[in-house]
C-alpha positions as CSV (number, residue, x, y, z in Angstrom):
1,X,171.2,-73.1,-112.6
2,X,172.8,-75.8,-110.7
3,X,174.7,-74.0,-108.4
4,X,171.6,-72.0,-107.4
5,X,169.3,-74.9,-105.9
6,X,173.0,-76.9,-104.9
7,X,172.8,-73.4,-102.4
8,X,169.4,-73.7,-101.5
9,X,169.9,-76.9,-100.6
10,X,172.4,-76.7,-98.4
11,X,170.9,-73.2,-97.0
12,X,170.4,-74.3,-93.3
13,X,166.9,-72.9,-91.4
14,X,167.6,-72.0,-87.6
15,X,164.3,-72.7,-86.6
16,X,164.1,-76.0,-88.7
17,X,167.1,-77.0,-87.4
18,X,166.1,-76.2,-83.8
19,X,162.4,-78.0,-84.4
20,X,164.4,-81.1,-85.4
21,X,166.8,-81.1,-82.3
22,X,163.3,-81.6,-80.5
23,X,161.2,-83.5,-82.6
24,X,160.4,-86.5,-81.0
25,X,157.5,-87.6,-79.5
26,X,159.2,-87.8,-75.9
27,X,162.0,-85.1,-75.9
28,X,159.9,-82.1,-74.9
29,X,158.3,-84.2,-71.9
30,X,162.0,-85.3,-71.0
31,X,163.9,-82.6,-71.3
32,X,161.2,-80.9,-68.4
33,X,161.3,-84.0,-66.4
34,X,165.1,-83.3,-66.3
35,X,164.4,-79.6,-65.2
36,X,162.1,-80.9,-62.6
37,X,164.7,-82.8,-61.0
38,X,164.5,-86.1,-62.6
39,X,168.4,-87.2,-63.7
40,X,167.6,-90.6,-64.2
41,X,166.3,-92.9,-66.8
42,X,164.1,-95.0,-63.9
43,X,162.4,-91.7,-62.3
44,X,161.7,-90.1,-66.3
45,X,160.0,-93.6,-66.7
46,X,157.5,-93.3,-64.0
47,X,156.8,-89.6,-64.9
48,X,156.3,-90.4,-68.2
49,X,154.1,-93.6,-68.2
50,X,153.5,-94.4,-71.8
51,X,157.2,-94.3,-73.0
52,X,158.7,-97.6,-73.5
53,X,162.5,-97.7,-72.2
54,X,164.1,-98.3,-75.7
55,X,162.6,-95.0,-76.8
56,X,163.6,-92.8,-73.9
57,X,167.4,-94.4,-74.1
58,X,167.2,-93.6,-77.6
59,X,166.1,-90.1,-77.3
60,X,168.3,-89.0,-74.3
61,X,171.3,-90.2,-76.8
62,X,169.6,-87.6,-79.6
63,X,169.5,-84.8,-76.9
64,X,172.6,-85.9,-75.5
65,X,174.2,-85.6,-79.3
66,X,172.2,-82.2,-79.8
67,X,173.8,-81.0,-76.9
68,X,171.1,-80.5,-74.5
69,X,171.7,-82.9,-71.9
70,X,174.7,-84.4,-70.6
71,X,174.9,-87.6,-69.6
72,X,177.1,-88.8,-66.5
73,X,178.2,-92.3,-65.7
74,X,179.2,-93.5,-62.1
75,X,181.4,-96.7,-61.8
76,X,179.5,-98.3,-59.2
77,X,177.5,-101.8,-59.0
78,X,174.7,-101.5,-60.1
79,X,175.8,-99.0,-63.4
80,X,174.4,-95.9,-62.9
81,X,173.6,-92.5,-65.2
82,X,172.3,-89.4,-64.4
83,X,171.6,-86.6,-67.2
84,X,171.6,-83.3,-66.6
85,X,170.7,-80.0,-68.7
86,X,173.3,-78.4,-70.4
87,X,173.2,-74.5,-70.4
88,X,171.9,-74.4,-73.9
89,X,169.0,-77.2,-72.8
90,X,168.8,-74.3,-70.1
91,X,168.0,-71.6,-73.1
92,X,165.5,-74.5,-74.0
93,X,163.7,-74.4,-71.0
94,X,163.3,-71.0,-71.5
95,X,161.8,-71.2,-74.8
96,X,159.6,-74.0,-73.0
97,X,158.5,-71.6,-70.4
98,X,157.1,-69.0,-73.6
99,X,155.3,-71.7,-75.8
100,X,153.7,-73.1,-72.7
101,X,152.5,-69.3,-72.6
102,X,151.5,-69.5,-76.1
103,X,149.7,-72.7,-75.6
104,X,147.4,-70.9,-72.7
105,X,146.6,-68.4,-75.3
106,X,145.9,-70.6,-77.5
107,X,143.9,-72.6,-75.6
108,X,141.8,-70.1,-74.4
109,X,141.1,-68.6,-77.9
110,X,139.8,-72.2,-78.5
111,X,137.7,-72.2,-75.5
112,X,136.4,-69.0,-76.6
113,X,135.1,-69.8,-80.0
114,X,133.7,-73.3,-79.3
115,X,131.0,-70.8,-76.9
């Protein structure tokens, strides 16, 4: 009996793991900031107003670790980074463009039945 849940438990979800790469209040907005053409941490700030700068740093490393951006440091005065979408945060963007179409749907079904 022991080795049966010991193997559930350690029976890995590709959609839970892929939900949890994300999660994060801020990543989604980020991540299409970056494929809008934003590469650094000043011009996400301004296009995302209400995210304090300890947050985004923090979740830039996430995505960085996840493997959806890539981060690139220039040895220059001031210090300057630049991230950049890796071609799996390119598959992301992808799967951005599709649940933005979902959302639509959604959101119309919603409008639809509040009539």
């Amino acid at each position: 009996m022991k080795i049966k849940e010991r193997a559930i438990e350690e029976k890995i979800c590709p959609l839970e793991f892929a939900v949890n790469a994300i999660s994060g209040k801020w990543k989604v907005p980020i991540v299409w900031r970056i494929n809008e053409g934003e590469k650094r941490p000043s011009e996400i700030l301004r296009g995302i107003t209400k995210v304090d700068r300890r947050v985004l740093n923090q979740q830039l490393k996430e995505l960085e670790q996840a493997g959806i951006l890539q981060k690139e440091s220039f040895n220059e005065l001031p210090p300057r980074v630049e991230y950049s979408l890796t071609p799996l945060g390119d598959k992301l963007v992808e799967v951005l463009w599709k649940l933005n179409a979902w959302g639509e749907t959604l959101l119309e079904t919603s409008i639809k039945k509040d009539k």
